[in-house]
FIGU-402582 format. One record per residue: x, y, z of N, C-alpha, C in turn. Coordinates in steps of 0.02 Angstrom, whole numbers, padded with zeros to 5 digits, always signed. Layout:
XYZXYZXYZ
...
REM end
This chain:
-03845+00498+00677-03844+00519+00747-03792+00480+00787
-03801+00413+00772-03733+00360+00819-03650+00397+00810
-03646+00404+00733-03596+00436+00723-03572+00474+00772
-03624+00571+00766-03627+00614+00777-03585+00605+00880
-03630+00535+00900-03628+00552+00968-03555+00536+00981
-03517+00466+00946-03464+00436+00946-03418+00468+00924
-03414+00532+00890-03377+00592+00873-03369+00634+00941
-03422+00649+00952-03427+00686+01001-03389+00667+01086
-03376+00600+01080-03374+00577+01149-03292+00574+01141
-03253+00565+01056-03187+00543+01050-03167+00622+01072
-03191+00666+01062-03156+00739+01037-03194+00730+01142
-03227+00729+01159-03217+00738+01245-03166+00696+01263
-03147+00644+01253-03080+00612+01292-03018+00649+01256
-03024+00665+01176-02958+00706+01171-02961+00781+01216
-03014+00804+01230-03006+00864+01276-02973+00858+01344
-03009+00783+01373-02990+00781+01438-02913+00756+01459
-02875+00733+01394-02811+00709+01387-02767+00782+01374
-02792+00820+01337-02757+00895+01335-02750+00943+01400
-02808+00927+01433-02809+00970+01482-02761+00954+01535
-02758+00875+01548-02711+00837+01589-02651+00868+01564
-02635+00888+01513-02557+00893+01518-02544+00962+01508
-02610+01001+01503-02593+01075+01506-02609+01084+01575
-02619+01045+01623-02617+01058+01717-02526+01061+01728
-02538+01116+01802-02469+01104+01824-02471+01054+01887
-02428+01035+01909-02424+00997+01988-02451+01011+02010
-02440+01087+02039-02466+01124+02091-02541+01116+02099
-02570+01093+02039-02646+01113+02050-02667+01058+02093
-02628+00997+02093-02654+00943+02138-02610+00937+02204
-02585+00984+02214-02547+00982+02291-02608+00986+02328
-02610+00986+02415-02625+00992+02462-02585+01007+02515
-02590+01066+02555-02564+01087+02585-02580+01086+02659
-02641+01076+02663-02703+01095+02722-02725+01034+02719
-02780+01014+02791-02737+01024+02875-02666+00980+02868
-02629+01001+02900-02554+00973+02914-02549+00909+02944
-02507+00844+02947-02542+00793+03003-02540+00811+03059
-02543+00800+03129-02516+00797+03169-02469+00751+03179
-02397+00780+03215-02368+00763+03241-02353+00701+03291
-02342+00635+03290-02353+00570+03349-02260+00541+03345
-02256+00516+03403-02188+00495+03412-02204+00411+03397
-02157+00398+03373-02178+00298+03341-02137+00257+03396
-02162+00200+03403-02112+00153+03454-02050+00129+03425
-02037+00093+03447-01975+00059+03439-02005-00023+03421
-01987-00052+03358-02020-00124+03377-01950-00148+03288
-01955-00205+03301-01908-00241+03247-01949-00305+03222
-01984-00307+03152-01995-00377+03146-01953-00410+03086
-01960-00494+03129-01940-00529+03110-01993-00565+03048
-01973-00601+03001-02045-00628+02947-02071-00695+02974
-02136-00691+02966-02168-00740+02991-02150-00796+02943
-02162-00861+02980-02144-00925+02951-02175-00932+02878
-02244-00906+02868-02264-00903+02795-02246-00863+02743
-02206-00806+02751-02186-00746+02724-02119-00780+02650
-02127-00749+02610-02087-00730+02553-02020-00691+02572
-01957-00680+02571-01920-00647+02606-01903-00613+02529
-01924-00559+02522-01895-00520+02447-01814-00502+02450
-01800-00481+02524-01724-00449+02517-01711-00460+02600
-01650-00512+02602-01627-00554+02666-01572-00522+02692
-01532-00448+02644-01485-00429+02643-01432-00476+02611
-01437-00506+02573-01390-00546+02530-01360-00525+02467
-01436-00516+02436-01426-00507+02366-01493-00484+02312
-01497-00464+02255-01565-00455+02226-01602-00512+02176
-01575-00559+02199-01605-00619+02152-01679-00613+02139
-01734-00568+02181-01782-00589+02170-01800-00531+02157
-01776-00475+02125-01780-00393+02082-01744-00418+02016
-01783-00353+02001-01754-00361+01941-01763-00274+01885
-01728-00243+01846-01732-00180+01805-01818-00180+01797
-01851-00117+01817-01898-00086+01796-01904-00062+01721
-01876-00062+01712-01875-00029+01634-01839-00076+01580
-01804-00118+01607-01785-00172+01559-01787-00226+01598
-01862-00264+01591-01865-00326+01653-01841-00380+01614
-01812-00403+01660-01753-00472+01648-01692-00458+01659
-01674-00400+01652-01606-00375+01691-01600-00365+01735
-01534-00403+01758-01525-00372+01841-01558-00298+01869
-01567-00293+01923-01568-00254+01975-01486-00219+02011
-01491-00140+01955-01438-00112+01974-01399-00086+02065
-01448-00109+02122-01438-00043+02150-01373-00104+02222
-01365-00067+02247-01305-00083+02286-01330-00119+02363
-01278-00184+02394-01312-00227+02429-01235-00237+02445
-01245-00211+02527-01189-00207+02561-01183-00207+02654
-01160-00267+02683-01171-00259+02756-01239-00271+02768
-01280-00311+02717-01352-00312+02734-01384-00273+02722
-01372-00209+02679-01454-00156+02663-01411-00142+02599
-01475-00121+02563-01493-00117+02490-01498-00037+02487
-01461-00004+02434-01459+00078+02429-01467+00085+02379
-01502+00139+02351-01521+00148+02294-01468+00174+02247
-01480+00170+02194-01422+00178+02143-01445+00221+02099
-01475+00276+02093-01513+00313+02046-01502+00333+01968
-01422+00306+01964-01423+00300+01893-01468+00246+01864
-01457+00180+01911-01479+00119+01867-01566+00131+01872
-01597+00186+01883-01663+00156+01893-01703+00145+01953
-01769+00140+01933-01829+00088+01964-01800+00006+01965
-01824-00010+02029-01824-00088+02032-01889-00104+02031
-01898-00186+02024-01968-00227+02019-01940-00268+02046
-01993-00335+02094-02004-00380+02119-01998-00421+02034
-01948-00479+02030-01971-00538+01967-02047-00564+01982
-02073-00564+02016-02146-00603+02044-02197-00549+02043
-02255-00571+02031-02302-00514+02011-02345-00548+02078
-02393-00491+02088-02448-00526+02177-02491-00473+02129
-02571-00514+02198-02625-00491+02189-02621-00454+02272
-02670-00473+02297-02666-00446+02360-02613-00482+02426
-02596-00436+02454-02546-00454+02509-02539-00404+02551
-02493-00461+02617-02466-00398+02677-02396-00392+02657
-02369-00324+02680-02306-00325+02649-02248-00292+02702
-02218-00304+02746-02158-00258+02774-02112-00255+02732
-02078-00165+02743-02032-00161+02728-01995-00098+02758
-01938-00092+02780-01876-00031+02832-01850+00008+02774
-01847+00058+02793-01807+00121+02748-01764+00141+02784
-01698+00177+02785-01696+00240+02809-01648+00293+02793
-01682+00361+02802-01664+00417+02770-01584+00431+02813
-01532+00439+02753-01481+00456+02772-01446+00522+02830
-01418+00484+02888-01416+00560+02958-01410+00620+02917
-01355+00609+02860-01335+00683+02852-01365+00724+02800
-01422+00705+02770-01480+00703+02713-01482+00768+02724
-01480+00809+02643-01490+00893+02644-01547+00889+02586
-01560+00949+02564-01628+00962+02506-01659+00995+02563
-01735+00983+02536-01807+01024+02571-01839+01003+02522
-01915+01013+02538-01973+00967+02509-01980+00894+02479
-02008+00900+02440-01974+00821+02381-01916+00840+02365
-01857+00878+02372-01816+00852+02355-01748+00837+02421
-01789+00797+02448-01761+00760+02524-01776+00703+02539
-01715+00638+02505-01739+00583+02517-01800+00552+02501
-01822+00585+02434-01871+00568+02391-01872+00482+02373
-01911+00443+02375-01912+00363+02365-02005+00311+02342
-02006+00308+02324-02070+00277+02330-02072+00191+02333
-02127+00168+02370-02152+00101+02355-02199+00097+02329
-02205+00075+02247-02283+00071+02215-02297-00007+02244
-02334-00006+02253-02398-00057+02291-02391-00107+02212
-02424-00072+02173-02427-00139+02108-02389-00091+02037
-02338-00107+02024-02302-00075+01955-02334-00075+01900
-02368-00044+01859-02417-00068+01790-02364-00036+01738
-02306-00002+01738-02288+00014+01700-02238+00015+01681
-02174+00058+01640-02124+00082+01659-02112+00154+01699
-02042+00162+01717-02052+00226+01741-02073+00221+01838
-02120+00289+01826-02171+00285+01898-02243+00269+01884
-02267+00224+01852-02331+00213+01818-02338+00161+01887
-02395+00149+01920-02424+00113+01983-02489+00144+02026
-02457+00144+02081-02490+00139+02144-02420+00167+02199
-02419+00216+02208-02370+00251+02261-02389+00263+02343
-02349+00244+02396-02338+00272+02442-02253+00304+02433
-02267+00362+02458-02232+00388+02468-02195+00382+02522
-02115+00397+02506-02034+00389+02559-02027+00444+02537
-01996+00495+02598-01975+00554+02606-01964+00562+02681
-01897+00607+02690-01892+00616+02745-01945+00693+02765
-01985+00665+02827-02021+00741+02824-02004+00736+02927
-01991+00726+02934-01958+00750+03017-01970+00804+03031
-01913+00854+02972-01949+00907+02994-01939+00954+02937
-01979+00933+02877-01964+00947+02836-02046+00959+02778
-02047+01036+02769-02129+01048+02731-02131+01028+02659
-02193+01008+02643-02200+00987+02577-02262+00989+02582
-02318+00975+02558-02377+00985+02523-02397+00905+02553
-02452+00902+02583-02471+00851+02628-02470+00774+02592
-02528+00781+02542-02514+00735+02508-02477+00697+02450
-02406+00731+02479-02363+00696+02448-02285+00691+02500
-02315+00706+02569-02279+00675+02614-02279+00594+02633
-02195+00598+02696-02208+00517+02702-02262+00481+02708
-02251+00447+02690-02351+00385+02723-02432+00392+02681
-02418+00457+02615-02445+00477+02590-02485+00410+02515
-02532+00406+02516-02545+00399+02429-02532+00431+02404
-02476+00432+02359-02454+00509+02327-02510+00536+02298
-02520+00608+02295-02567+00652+02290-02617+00605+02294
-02661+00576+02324-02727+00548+02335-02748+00565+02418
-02704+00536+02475-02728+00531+02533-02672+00555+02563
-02664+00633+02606-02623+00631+02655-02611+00562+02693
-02571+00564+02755-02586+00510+02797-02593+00559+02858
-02653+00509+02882-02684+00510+02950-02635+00564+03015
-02575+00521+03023-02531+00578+03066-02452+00560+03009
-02421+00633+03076-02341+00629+03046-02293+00581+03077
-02281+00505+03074-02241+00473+03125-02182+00455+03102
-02164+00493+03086-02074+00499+03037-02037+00485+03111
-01985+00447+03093-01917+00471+03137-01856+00510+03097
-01824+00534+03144-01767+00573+03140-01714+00553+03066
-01693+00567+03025-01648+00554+02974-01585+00496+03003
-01567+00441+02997-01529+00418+02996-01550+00359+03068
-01612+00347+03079-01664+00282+03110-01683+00255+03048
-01686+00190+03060-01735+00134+03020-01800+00173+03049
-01837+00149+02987-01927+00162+02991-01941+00099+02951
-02015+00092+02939-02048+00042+02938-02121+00046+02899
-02145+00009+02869-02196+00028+02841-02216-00078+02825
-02296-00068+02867-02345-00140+02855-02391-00088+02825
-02383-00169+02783-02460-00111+02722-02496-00166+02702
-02558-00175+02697-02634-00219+02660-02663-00191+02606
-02638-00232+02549-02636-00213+02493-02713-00274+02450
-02754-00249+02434-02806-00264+02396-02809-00239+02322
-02776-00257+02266-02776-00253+02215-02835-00245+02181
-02840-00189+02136-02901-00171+02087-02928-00239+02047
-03005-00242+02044-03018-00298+02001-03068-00257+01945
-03039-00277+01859-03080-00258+01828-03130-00300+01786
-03160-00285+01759-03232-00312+01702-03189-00350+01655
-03208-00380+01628-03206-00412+01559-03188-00340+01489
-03224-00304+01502-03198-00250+01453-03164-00195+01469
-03126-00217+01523-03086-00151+01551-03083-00117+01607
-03175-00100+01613-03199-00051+01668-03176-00072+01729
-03171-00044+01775-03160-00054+01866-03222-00082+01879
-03200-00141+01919-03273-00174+01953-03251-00158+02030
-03190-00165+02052-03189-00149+02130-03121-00081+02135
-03119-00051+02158-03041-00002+02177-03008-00043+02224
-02928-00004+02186-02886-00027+02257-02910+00012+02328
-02877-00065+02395-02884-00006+02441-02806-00031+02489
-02796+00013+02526-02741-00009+02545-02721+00037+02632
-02707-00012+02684-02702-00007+02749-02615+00026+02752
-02593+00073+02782-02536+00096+02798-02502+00084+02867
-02464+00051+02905-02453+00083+02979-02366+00080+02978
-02360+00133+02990-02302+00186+02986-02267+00185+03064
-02206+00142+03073-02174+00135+03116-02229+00134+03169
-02275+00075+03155-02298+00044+03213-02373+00097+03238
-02387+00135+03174-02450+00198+03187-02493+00181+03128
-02549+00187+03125-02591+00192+03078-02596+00253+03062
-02574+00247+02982-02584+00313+02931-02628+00297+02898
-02655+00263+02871-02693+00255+02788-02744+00183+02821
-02814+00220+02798-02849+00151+02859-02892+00124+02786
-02877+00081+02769-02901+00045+02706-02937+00102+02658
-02916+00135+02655-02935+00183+02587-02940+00160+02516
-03001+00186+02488-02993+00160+02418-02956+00192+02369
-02938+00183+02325-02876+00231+02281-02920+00271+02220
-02908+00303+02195-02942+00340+02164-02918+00310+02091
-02865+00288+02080-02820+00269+02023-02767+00275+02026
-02726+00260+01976-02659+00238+01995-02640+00327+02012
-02547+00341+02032-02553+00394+02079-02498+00404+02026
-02523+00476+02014-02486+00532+01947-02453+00576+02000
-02387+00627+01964-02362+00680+01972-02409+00740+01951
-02432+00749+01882-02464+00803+01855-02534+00760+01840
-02596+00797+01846-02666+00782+01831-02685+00743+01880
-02742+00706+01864-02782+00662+01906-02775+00601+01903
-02802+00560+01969-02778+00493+01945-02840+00450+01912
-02826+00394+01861-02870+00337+01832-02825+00288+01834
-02902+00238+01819-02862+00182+01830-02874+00145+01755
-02808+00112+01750-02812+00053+01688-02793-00002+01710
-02835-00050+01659-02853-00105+01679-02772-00160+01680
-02771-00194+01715-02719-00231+01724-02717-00289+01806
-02681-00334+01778-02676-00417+01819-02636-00389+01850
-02605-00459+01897-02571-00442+01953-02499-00407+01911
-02474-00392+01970-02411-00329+01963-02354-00325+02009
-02290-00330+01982-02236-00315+02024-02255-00285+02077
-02195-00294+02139-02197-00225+02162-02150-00164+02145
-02144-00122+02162-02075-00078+02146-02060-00023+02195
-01996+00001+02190-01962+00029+02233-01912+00095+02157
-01919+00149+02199-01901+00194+02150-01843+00220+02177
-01810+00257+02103-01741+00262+02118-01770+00345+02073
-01773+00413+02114-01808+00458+02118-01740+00506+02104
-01762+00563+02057-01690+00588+02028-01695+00638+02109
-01721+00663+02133-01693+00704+02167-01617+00714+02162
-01585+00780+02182-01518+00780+02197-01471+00759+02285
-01529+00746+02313-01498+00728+02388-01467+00649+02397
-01428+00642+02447-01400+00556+02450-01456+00511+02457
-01440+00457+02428-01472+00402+02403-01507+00360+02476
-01577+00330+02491-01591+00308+02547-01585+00215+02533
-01579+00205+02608-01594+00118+02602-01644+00107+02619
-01653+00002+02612-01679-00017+02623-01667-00096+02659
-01693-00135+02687-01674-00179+02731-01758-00214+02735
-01763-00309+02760-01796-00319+02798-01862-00315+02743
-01848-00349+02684-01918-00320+02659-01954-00403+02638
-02008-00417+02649-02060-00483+02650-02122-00474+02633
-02162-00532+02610-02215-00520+02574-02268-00592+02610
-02325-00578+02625-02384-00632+02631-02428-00619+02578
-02431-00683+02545-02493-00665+02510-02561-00682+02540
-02614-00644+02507-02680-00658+02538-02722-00684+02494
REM end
């Protein structure tokens, strides 16, 4: 009978692994309710005296290749902001965190063309577990004025949590994103003992009010979580075909 059940339970996780990859995207879009619309202030910060300065506009000494860590960090650092380089890749933080506050400025290029995700497509995973896009995503996208499927607009957990409202600025403004990041803690054998949760405020607005994560944040299927210690952060270099976005101004507190 032990057998019988331990058969039975391998051939349910090979089902539920088939099904994941016989889903399309679409089935986990969201479309409905839309955010509302809010205009964001104007505010500039500077890093507090305790803060980590990840990128001073200098240089990437403290990144490094996502996909081949220990190698430089391909992407371009010029006049003070950092642009993505989408041949070279995903970047990572060299330093792995548990929980922290984190600023960091984007911004979507004035003359930026595409529609949906494929407009200034970018992500910040919260904690990197993998290669690739394997993490914890908020989503960068220019959505000003631009439709896509809710939860996987700006300010979004990708496909997990719309955000709260739409407080994008215009293509070719700095934006901004403070985020409170509480890292998943697991068991001794793997299992989840606590979820991530994680605070959003989006050019000075609250989007994402400590939400717990469902698991790390997929393109196709659902999300789970696997077990894993502290974790880079990362910043994605997203094939879209539209011009490449920056970044500026980015610091870390740990908690």
């Amino acid at each position: 009978m032990k057998r019988l059940i331990i058969a039975f339970l391998a051939t349910g996780v090979a089902v539920n692994a088939f099904a994941q990859v016989k889903m399309k995207p679409e089935e986990t879009e969201v479309w409905n309710p839309v955010p509302q619309v809010v205009t964001p202030g104007d505010s500039y910060s500077k890093p507090p005296s305790d803060a980590v300065v990840l990128f001073d506009g200098k240089d990437l000494s403290k990144w490094e290749s996502t996909n081949r860590p220990g190698k430089a960090a391909g992407w371009k650092v010029h006049d003070g902001i950092l642009t993505v380089d989408k041949k070279a890749g995903n970047i990572q933080t060299k330093e792995s965190f548990m929980d922290y506050q984190l600023h960091i400025e984007w911004r979507i290029p004035e003359d930026i063309d595409g529609s949906g995700q494929l407009r200034g497509n970018s992500g910040l995973f919260l904690a990197s577990t993998g290669k690739g896009d394997r993490g914890y995503e908020i989503q960068i996208l220019d959505n000003y004025n631009n439709k896509t499927y809710v939860n996987g607009q700006a300010g979004s957990v990708y496909k997990q949590y719309a955000p709260l409202v739409n407080a994008n600025k215009k293509p070719g403004e700095w934006q901004s994103y403070d985020v409170i990041w509480k890292a998943p803690r697991f068991n001794a054998d793997g299992s989840l003992k606590d979820s991530a949760r994680v605070t959003v405020i989006f050019n000075g607005v609250l989007i994402q009010n400590n939400v717990a994560l469902k698991g790390e944040t997929v393109y196709i299927g659902y999300p789970k979580y696997l077990a894993h210690d502290a974790s880079p952060i990362k910043l994605q270099a997203h094939g879209d075909p539209s011009k490449p976005i920056s970044f500026r101004n980015i610091w870390i507190r740990k908690l």
